[in-house]
C-alpha positions as protocol buffer text, in pm:
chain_id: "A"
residue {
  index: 1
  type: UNK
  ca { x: -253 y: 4207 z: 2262 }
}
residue {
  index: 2
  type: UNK
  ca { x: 127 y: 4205 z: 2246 }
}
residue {
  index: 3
  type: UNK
  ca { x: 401 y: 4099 z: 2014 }
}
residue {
  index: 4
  type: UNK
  ca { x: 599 y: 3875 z: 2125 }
}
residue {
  index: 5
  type: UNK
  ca { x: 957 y: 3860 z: 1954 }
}
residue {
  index: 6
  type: UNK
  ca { x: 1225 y: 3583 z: 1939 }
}
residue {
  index: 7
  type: UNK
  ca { x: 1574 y: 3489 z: 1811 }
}
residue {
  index: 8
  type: UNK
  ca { x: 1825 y: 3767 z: 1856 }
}
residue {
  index: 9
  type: UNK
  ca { x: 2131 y: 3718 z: 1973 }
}
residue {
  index: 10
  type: UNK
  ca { x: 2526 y: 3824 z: 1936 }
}
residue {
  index: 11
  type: UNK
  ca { x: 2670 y: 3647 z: 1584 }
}
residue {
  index: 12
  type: UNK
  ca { x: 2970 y: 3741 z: 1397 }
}
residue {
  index: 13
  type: UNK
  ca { x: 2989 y: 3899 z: 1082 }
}
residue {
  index: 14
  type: UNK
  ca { x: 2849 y: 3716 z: 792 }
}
residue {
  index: 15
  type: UNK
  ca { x: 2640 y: 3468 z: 1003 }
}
residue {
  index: 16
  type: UNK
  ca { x: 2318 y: 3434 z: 977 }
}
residue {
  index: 17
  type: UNK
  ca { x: 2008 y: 3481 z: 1275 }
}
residue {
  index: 18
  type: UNK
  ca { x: 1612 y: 3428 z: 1271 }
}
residue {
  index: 19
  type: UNK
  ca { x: 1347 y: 3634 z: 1400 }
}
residue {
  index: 20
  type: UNK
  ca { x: 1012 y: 3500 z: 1524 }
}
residue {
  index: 21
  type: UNK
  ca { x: 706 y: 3759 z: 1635 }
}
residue {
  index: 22
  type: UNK
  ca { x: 357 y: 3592 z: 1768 }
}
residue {
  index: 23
  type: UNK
  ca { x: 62 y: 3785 z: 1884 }
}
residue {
  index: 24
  type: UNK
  ca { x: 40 y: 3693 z: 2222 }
}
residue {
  index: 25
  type: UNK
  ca { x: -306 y: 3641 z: 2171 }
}
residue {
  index: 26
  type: UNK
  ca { x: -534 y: 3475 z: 1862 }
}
residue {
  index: 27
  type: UNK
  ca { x: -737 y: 3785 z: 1851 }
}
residue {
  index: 28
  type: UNK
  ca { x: -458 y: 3952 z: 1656 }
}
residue {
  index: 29
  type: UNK
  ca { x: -482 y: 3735 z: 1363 }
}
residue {
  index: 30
  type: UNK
  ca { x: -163 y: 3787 z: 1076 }
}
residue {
  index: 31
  type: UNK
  ca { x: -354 y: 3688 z: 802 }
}
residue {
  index: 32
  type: UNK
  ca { x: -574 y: 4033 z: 880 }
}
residue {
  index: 33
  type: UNK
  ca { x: -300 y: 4255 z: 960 }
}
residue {
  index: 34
  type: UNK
  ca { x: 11 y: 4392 z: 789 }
}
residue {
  index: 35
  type: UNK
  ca { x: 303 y: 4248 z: 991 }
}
residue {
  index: 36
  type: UNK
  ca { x: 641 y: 4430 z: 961 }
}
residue {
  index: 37
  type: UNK
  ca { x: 977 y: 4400 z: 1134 }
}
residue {
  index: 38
  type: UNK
  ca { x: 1174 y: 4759 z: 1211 }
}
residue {
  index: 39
  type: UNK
  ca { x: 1535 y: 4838 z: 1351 }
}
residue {
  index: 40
  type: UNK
  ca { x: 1675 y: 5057 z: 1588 }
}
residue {
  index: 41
  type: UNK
  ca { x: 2068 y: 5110 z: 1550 }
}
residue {
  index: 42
  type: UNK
  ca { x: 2236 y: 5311 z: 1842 }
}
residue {
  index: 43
  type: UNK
  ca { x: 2179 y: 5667 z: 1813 }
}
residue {
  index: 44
  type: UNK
  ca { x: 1946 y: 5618 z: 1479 }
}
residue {
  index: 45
  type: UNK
  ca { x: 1629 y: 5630 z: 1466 }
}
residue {
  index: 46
  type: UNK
  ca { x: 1377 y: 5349 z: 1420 }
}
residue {
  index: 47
  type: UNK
  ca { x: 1407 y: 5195 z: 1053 }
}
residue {
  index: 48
  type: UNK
  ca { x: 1149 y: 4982 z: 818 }
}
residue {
  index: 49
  type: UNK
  ca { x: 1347 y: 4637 z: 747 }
}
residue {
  index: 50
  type: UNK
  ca { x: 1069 y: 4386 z: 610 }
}
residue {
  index: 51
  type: UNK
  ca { x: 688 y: 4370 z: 567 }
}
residue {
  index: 52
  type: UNK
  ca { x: 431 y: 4160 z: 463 }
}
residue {
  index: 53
  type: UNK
  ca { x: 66 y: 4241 z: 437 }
}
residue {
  index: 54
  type: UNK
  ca { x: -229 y: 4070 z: 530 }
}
residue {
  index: 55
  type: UNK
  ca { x: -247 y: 3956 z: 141 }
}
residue {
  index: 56
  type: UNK
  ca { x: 91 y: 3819 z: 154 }
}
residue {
  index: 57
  type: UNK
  ca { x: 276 y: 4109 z: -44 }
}
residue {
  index: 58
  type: UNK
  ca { x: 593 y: 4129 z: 104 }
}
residue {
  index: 59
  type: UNK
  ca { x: 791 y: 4468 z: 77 }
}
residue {
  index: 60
  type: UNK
  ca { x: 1205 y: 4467 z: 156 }
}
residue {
  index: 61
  type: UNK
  ca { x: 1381 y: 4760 z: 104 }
}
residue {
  index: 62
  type: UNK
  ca { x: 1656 y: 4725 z: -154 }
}
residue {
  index: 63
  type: UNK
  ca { x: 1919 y: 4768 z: 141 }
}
residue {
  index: 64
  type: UNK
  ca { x: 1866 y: 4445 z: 232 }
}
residue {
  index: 65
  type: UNK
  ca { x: 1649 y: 4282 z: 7 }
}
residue {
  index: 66
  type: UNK
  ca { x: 1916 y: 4044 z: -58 }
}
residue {
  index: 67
  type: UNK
  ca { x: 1994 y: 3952 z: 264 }
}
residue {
  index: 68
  type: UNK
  ca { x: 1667 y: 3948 z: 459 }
}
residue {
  index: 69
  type: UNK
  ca { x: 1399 y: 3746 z: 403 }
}
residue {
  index: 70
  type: UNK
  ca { x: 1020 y: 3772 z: 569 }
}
residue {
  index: 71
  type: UNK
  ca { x: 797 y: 3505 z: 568 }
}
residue {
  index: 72
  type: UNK
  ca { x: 486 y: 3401 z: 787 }
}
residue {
  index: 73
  type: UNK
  ca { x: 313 y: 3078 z: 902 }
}
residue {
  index: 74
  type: UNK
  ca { x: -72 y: 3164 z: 919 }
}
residue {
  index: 75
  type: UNK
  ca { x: -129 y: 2837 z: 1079 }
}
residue {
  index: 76
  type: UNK
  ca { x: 68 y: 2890 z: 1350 }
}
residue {
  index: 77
  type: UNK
  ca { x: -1 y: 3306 z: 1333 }
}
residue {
  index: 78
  type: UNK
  ca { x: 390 y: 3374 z: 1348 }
}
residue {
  index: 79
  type: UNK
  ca { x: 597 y: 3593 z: 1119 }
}
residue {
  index: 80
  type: UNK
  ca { x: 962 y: 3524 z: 1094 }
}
residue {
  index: 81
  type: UNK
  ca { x: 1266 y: 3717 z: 950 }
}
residue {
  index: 82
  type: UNK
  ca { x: 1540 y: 3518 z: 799 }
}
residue {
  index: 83
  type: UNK
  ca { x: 1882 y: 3688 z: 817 }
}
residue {
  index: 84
  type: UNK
  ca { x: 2174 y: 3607 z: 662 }
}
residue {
  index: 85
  type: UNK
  ca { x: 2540 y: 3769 z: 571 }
}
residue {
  index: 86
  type: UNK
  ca { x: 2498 y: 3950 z: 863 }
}
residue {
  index: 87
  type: UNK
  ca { x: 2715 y: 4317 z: 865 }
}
residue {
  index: 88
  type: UNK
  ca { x: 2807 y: 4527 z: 1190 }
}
residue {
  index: 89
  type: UNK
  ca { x: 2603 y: 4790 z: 1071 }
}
residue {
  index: 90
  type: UNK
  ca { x: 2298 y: 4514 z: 1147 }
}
residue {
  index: 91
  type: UNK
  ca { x: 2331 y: 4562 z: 1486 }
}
residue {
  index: 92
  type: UNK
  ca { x: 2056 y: 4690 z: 1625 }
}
residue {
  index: 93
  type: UNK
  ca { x: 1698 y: 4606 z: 1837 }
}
residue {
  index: 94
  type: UNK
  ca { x: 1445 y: 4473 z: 1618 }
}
residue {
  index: 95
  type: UNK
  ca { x: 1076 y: 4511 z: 1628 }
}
residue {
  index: 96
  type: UNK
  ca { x: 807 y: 4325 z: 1516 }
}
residue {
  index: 97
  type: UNK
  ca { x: 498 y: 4536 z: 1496 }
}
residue {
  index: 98
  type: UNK
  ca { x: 128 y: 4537 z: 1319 }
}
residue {
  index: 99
  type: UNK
  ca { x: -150 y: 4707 z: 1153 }
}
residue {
  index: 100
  type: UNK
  ca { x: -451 y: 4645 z: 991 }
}
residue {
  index: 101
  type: UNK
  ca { x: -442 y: 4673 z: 630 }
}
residue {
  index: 102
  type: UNK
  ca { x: -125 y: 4721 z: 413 }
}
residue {
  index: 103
  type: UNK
  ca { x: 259 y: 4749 z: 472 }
}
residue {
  index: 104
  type: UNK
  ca { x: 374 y: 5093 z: 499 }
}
residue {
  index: 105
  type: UNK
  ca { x: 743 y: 5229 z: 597 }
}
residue {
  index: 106
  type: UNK
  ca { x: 611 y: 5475 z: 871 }
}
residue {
  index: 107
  type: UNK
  ca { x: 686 y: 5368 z: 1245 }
}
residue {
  index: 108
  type: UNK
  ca { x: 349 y: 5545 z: 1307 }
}
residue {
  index: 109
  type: UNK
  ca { x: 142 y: 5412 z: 1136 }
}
residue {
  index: 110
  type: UNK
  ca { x: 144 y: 5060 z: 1333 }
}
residue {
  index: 111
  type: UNK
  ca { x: -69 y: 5008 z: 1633 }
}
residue {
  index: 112
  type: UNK
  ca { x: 137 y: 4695 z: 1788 }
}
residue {
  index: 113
  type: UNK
  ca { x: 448 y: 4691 z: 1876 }
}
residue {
  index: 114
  type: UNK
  ca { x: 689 y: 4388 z: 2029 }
}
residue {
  index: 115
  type: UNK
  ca { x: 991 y: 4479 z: 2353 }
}
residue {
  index: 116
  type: UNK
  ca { x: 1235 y: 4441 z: 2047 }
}
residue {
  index: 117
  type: UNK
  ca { x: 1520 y: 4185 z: 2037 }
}
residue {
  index: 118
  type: UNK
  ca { x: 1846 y: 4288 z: 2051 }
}
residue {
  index: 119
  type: UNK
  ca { x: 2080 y: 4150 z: 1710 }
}
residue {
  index: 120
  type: UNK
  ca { x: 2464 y: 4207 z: 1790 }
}
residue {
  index: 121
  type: UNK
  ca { x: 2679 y: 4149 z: 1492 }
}
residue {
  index: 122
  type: UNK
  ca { x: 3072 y: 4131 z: 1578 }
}
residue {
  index: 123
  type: UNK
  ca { x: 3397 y: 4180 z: 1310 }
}
């Protein structure tokens, strides 16, 4: 099963972007898996950004808790990430990935991973 992930693109500064991520097959199933979205910046390393577990608890860091919103559609077993105020220090790839069980921060702990999708954000 993959992760499929949708919606980046190049936006200037304080615009706004959405995220999609769908298993590429039912058998990964978002209502029984933590879903989270991470960031890769150039020359950082990979970052927690949003996650929401397979309860629904949701877990933002504070950097960008008011600016980034995560949200899921079990019916349609797709997890989106709502962006807005976008900064240049946004720019990065994003990655949707999965686990079973709970959100946690740690890029190791998740078993499924999407390509990424590249988010561009331009003074």
């Amino acid at each position: 099963v993959q992760l499929i992930e949708s919606g980046g693109g190049s936006v200037q500064a304080g615009g706004s972007l959405r995220l999609s991520c769908a298993p590429s097959s039912d058998t990964l199933s978002i209502s029984r898996h933590a879903m989270a979205w991470f960031r890769q910046g150039p020359g950082k390393e990979r970052e927690f950004v949003a996650g929401i577990s397979w309860s629904g608890l949701i877990e933002v860091p504070d950097a960008v808790k008011e600016r980034f919103t995560i949200s899921r559609d079990v019916a349609r077993n797709e997890m989106n990430l709502q962006m807005i105020d976008l900064k240049t220090e946004d720019t990065a790839v994003y990655y949707c990935a999965a686990r079973p069980g709970i959100v946690t921060f740690l890029v190791f702990d998740y078993d499924y991973w999407g390509q990424g999708t590249q988010v561009t954000v331009s003074s």
